[in-house]
N, C-alpha and C positions, 0 to 999 in steps of 0.2 A: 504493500500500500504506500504512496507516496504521499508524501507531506501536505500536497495538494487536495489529496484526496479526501484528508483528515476531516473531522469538523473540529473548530475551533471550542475547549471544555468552557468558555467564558460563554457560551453561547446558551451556555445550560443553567434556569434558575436551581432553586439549593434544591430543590425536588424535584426537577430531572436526574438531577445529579443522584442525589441520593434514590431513587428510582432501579439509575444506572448500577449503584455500588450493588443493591438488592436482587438485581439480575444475574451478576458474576458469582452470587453466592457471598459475598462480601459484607460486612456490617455498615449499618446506616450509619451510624457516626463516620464512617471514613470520609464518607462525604462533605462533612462541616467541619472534618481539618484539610480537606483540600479546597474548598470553597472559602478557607481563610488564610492558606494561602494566597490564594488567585486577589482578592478582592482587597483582605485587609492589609497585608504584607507585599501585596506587587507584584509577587513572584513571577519570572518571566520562563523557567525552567524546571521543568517535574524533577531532575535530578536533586535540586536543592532542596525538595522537600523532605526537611528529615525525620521529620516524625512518622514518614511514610513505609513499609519496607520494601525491599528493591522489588521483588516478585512485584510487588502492586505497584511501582514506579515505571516498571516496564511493560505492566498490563496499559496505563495510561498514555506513553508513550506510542505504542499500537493502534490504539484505537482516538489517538486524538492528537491535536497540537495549541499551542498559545500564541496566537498571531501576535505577538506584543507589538508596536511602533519602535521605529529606529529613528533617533535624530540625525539623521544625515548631513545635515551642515548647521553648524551654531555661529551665530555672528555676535560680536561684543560692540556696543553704541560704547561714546564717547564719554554718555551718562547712566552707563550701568545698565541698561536696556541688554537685555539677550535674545535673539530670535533665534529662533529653531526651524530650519525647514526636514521637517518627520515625515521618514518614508514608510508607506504603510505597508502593510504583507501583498499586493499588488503593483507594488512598486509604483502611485503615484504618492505626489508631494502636496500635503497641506505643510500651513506652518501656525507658528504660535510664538508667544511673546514672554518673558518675563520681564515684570516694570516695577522696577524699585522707588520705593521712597524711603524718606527717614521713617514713615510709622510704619508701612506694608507693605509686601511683597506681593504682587498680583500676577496672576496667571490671565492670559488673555489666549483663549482656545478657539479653535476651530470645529464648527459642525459639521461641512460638507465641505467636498471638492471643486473650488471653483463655485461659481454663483449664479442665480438666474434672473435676477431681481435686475439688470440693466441700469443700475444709481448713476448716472454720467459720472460722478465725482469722483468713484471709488476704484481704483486699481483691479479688485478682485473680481468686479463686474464685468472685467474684460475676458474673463476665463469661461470659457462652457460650464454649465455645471454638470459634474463627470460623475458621482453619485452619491447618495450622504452615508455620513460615517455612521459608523455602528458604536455601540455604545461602550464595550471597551479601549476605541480609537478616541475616545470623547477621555473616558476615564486616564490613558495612558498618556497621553499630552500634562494633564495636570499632574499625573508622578513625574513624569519627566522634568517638569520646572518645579516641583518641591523636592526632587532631587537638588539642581541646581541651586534653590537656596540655600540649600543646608552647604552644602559645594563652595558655593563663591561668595557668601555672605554672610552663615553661618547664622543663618536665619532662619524660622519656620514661614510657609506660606502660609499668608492670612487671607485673598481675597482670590476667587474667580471670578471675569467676566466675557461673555459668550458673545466676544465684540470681533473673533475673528474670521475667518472666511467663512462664506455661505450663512443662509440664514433661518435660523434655529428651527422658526415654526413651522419650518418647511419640513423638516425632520423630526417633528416633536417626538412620537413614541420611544425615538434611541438618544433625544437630550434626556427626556423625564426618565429614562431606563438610566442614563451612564450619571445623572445627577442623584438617584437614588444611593450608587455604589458608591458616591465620591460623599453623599452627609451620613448613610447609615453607620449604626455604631461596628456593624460588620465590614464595611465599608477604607472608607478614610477618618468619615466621625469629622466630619466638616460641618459646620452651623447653614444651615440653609440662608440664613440674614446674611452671611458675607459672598453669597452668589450671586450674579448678578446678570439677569437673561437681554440683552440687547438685540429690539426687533426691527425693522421697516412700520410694523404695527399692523398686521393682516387680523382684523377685527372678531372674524370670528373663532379664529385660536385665541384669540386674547380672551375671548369668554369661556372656551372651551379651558380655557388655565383655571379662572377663574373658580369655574364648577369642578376642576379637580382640586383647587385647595391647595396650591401650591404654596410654599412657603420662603422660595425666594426673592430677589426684587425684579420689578420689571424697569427696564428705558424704553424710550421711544427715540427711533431716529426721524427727528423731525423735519427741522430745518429751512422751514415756512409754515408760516400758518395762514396762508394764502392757497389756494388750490391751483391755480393758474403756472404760479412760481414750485410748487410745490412736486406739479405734475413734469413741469421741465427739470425739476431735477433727478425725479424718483418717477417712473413714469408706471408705477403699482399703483400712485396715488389714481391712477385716470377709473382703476377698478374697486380702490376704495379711497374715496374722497374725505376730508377731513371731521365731515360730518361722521360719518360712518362710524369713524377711528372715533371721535370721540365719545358717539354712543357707546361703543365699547368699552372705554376706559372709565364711561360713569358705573357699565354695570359691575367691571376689573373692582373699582373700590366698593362699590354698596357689599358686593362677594369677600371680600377681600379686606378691604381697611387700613390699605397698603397702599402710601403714596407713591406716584410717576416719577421719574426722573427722562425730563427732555434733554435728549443731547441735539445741539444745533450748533450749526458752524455757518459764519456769517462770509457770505462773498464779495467781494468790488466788485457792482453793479449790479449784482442780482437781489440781496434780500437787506441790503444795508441802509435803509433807508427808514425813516420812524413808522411809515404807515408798516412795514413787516413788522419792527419792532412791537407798533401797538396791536397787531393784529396775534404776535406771541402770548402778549399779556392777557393779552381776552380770554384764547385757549385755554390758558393755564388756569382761569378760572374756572373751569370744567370739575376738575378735583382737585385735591390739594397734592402740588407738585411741586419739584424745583427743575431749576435750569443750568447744567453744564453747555457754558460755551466754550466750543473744541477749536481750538489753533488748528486752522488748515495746513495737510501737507500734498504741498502738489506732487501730480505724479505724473506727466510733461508739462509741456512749454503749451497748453489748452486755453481754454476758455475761463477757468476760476483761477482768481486769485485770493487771497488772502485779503480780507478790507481791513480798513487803517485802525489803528487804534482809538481815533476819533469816533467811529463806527459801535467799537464795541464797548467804550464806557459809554455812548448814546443808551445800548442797548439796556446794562448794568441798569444806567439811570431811571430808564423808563420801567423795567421790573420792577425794580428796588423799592419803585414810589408807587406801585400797587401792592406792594406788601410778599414780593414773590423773592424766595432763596436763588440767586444768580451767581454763580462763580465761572470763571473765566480757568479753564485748562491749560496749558503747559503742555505740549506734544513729546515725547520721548521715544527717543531712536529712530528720530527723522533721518541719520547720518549712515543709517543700517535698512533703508525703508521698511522698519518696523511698526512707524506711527498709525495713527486710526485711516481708516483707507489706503493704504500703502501695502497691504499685504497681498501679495502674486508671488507664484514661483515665476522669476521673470523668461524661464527658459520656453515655459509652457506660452507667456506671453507673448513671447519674441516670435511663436511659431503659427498665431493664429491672424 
């Protein structure tokens, strides 16, 4: 049987698993010390499991394998920023981010391969979307960079957010599957509050979140609250219009009781102007939210740029004096295009 042929053991809840041990003749418990290997512990290889005995190490070997991710090339920003581009057991490339500050280490992961959402702004958009990832490809990214902190910082990871390629809700059953194994206490034993699901805002997943109860946070990438402006950036908005979105995000908190976080990033000549401004502000009044405004990183010589500084304490001023939380981002590992919209495998890019 070849490696290919194998199914992946990660692919098996704890009662398949233990199902499986039950079939071989084998005792149920063996299953929930190999199912904490795999899940609590990382384990990437049935050999190391030593609680295991070799007879049952090599029954597993046989009949299965551990697709784990490989980081294939790691890149170091000038400001501590680490990008990863992770090759998966099919040998394509997502990547993923580690972004230090003085208080947290954050993990910025990837859902899918490449994107299908068309954002003009975003680097990743320019990729097919090639298929979403599974839920130990979700999980394995975040060992990988809480490896890395402990590594090069000697630090614990404190936060994940699901701001890297492809987009979440497109793939929810293998986010909410690989977000399971990264907070249960079998898991990683990660706080569900320090997660943080970054969407486009497809209305009816957001409700469909909602009635499952989820207990991380949501963003919204926004970036006008103009439909018109809104739809030339993001052209999803043409099939859910701002109305839509916000119907949803009233019913997100009446469910929920969980405020928004808008990420917006302000352009020269496109949304820099007070009526976007005030047209954010109205939004926001929908539920109780705040505003990250994200420092543009361009990704050619295109049509956005970066608006002035003038622009964005405009912005600042005009929230600020409706009563709305606005803070202004800091981009990291623009130098490595690891920053928010910056994420392509450029090889993949260069070829379509």
């Amino acid at each position: 049987m070849n490696k290919g042929d194998k199914k992946d053991i990660r692919q098996l809840s704890l009662e398949e698993l233990q199902e499986f041990f039950l079939s071989v003749g084998d005792k149920k418990f063996r299953a929930n010390q190999v199912y904490e290997w795999l899940w609590n512990k990382s384990l990437k290889n049935f050999d190391d499991m030593t609680n295991i005995s070799l007879p049952t190490r090599e029954m597993l070997k046989a009949n299965f394998t551990i697709n784990h991710v490989k980081v294939d090339l790691m890149q170091h920003s000038n400001d501590g920023t680490i990008k990863n581009a992770v090759k998966l057991y099919d040998d394509k490339i997502v990547e993923s981010v580690l972004i230090p500050t003085s208080k947290r280490i954050t993990a910025c992961v990837s859902s899918q391969v490449g994107c299908s959402l068309d954002c003009n702004f975003c680097a990743t958009a320019r990729l097919k979307r090639m298929r979403n990832l599974n839920p130990d490809e979700i999980y394995d990214q975040v060992v990988a960079i809480k490896e890395e902190a402990d590594t090069y910082f000697q630090r614990p990871l404190t936060n994940i957010v699901f701001m890297g390629m492809g987009e979440p809700l497109l793939n929810y059953a293998n986010v909410i599957e690989a977000i399971d194994k990264i907070t249960s206490p079998e898991g990683l034993g990660m706080a569900p509050r320090r997660i943080t699901l970054s969407t486009v805002g497809i209305p009816k997943m957001i409700k469909k979140m909602a009635d499952d109860g989820v207990k991380f946070n949501l963003a919204i990438s926004l970036h006008s609250a103009i439909n018109e402006t809104r739809s030339r950036l993001m052209p999803i908005n043409d099939k859910s219009p701002l109305e839509d979105l916000a119907e949803a995000l009233k019913y997100w908190y009446y469910k929920t009781k969980s405020k928004v976080t808008y990420e917006y990033v302000i352009w020269d000549g496109v949304n820099d102007d007070e009526e976007h401004a005030r047209a954010l502000a109205k939004f926001c009044k929908h539920i109780p939210s705040k505003v990250n405004i994200i420092q543009y990183n361009p990704i050619d010589e295109g049509e956005f740029r970066q608006a002035s500084q003038e622009a964005v304490d405009m912005y600042v001023r005009i929230l600020e004096s409706q009563g709305i939380v606005a803070k202004v981002r800091k981009s990291r590992g623009q130098d490595i295009d690891a920053a928010c919209g910056q994420l392509a495998n450029k090889n993949e890019v260069a070829s379509i």
